[in-house]
C-alpha positions as CSV (number, residue, x, y, z in Angstrom):
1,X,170.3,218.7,101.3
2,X,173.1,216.6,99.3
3,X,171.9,215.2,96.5
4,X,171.7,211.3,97.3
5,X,169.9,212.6,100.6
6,X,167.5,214.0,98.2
7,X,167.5,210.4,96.4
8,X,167.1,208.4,99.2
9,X,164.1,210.6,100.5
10,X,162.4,210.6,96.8
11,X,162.8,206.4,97.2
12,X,161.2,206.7,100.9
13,X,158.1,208.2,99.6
14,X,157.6,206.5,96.8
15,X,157.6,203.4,98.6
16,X,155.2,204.8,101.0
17,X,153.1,205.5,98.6
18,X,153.1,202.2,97.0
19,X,152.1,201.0,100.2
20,X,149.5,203.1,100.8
21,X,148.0,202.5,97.4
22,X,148.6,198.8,97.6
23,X,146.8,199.0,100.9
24,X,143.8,200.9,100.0
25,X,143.3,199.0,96.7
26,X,143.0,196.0,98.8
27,X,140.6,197.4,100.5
28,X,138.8,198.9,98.0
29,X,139.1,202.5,99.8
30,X,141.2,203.9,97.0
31,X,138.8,206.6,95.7
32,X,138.7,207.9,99.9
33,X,142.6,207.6,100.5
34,X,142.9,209.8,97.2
35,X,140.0,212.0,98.4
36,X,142.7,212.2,101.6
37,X,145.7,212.6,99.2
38,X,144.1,215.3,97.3
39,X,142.6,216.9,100.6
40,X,146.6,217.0,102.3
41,X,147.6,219.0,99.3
42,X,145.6,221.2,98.9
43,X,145.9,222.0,102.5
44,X,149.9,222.2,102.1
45,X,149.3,224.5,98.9
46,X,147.2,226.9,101.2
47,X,148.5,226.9,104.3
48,X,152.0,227.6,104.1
49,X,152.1,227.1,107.8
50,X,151.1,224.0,107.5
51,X,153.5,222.8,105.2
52,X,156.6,224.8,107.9
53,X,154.8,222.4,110.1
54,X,155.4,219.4,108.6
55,X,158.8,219.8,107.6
56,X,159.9,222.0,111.1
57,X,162.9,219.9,112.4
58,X,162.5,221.5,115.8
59,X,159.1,220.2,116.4
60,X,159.8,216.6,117.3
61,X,157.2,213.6,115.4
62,X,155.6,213.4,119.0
63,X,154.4,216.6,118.9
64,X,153.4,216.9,115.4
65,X,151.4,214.1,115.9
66,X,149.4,214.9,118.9
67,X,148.5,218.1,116.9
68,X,147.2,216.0,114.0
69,X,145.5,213.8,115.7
70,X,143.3,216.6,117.0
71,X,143.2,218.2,113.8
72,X,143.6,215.4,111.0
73,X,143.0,211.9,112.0
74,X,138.7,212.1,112.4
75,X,138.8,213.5,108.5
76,X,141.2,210.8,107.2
77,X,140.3,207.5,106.0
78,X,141.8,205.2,108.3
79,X,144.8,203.9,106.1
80,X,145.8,207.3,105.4
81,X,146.1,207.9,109.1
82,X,147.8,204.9,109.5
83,X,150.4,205.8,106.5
84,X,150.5,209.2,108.5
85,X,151.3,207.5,112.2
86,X,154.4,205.4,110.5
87,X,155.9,208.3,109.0
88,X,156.0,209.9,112.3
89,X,157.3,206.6,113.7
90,X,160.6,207.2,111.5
91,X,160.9,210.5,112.5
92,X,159.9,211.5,108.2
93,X,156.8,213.8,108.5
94,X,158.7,216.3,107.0
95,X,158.4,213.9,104.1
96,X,154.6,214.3,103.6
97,X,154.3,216.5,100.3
98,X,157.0,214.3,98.9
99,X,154.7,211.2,100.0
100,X,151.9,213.3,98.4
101,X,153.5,213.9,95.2
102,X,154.6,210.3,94.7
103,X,151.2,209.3,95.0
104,X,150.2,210.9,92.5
105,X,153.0,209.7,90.2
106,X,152.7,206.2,90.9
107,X,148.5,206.1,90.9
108,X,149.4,207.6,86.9
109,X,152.1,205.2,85.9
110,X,149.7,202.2,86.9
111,X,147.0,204.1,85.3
112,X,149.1,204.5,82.0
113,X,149.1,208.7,82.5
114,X,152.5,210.9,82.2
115,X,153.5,212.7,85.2
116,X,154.2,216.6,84.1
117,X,156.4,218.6,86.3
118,X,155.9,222.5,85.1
119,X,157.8,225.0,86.9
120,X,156.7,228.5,86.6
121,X,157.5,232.3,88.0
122,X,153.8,232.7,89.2
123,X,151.0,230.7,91.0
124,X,149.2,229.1,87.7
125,X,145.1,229.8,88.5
126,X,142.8,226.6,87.2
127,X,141.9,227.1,84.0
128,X,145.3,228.0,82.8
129,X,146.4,224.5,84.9
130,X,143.8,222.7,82.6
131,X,144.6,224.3,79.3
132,X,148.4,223.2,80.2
133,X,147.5,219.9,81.1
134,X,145.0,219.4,77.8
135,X,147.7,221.1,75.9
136,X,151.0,218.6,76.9
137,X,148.4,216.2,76.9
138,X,147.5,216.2,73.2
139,X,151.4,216.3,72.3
140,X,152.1,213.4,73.8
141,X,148.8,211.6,72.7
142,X,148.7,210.2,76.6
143,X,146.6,211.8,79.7
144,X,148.9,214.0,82.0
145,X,148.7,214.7,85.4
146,X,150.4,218.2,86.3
147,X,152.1,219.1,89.3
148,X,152.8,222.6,89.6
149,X,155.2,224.5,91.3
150,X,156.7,228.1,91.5
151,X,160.4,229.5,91.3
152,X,160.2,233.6,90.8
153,X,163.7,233.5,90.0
154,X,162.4,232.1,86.7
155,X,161.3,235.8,85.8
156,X,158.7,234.6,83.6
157,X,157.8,231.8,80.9
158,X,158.1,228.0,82.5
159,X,159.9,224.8,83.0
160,X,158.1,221.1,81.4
161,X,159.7,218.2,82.6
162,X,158.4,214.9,81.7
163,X,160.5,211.9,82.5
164,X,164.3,213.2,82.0
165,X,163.4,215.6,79.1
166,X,163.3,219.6,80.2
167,X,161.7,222.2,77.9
168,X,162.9,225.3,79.5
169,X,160.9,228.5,78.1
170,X,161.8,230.5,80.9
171,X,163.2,234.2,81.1
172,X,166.3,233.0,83.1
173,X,167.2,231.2,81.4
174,X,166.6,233.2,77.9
175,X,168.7,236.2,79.7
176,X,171.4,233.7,80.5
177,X,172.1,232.1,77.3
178,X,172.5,235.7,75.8
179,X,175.0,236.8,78.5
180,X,176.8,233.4,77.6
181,X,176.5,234.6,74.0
182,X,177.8,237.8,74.6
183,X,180.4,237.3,77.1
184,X,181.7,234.6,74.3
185,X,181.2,237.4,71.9
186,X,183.9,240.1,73.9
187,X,186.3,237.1,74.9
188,X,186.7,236.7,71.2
189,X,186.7,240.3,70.0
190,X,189.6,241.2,73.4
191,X,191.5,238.1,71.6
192,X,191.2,239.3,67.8
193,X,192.2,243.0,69.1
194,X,194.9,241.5,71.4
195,X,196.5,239.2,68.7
196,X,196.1,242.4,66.0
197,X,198.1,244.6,68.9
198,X,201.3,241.9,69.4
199,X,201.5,242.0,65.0
């Protein structure tokens, strides 16, 4: 995906989820359309299938939808359903964890909270999740709210992003800047020997 696609689809969730929470604020379901929110999630998180599901460009927004009507539609609060139905109106289903994820991030600016990408090489289990959170929480004197995600290629150690800033503890990283170093290191050294072999 180019990245303005990647933009534009970050700016088409966040506005659904403005809606959504604009909706269910209004109608004073916003604790049930959360409970929904939270409920999606996790579901994505776990089922893997799922998620392949929602984002499967084969499987047309007809489809999908018939399938989570049966499944989805008698758990959901109504608005959440309805979010759900316009999405696969516009063909942008495949857009649901991104929907997801922006609901989250928009529910904490207006609450005043930091949202806390951390990227890590390994499933994080609760308590570590809370210890994070309470931990980037105190340094920035402000509640977070995490989101969590996994890249093995990071070897180890993790990835903080809040707002534009990135802390990056990770391995890869770590093993890259010293093959930088060191590459750097024998360009000069081949030089130094070179220009010592022309005198």
């Amino acid at each position: 995906m180019a990245s303005y696609e990647l933009l534009d689809s970050l700016a088409i969730c966040r506005v659904y989820a403005e809606a959504l929470i604009g909706a269910a604020r209004k109608a004073g379901a916003l604790d049930a359309v959360r409970s929904d929110v939270e409920s999606l999630g996790e579901l994505l998180r776990l089922s893997p299938r799922t998620r392949v599901f929602f984002e499967a460009v084969t499987v047309g927004s007809e489809e999908k939808m018939v399938v989570l009507e049966k499944l989805l539609a008698p758990q959901l609060n109504e608005l959440t359903w309805r979010t759900l139905k316009a999405m696969a109106r516009r063909d942008r289903l495949e857009l649901v964890s991104g929907l997801l994820v922006s609901f989250g991030r928009v529910l904490s600016e207006q609450s005043g909270e930091v949202a806390v990408d951390v990227i890590t090489a390994e499933p994080l289990d609760d308590a570590v999740r809370q210890r994070l959170a309470d931990d980037i929480g105190a340094k920035l004197q402000r509640p977070v709210v995490l989101t969590v995600s996994c890249n093995p290629l990071l070897i180890g150690g993790l990835q903080i992003k809040v707002g534009d800033t990135l802390v990056d503890g990770s391995v890869r990283t770590q093993l890259d800047t010293m093959r930088l170093g060191l590459e750097r290191q024998v360009s000069l050294n081949v030089r130094a020997a070179s220009a010592r072999m022309v005198v």
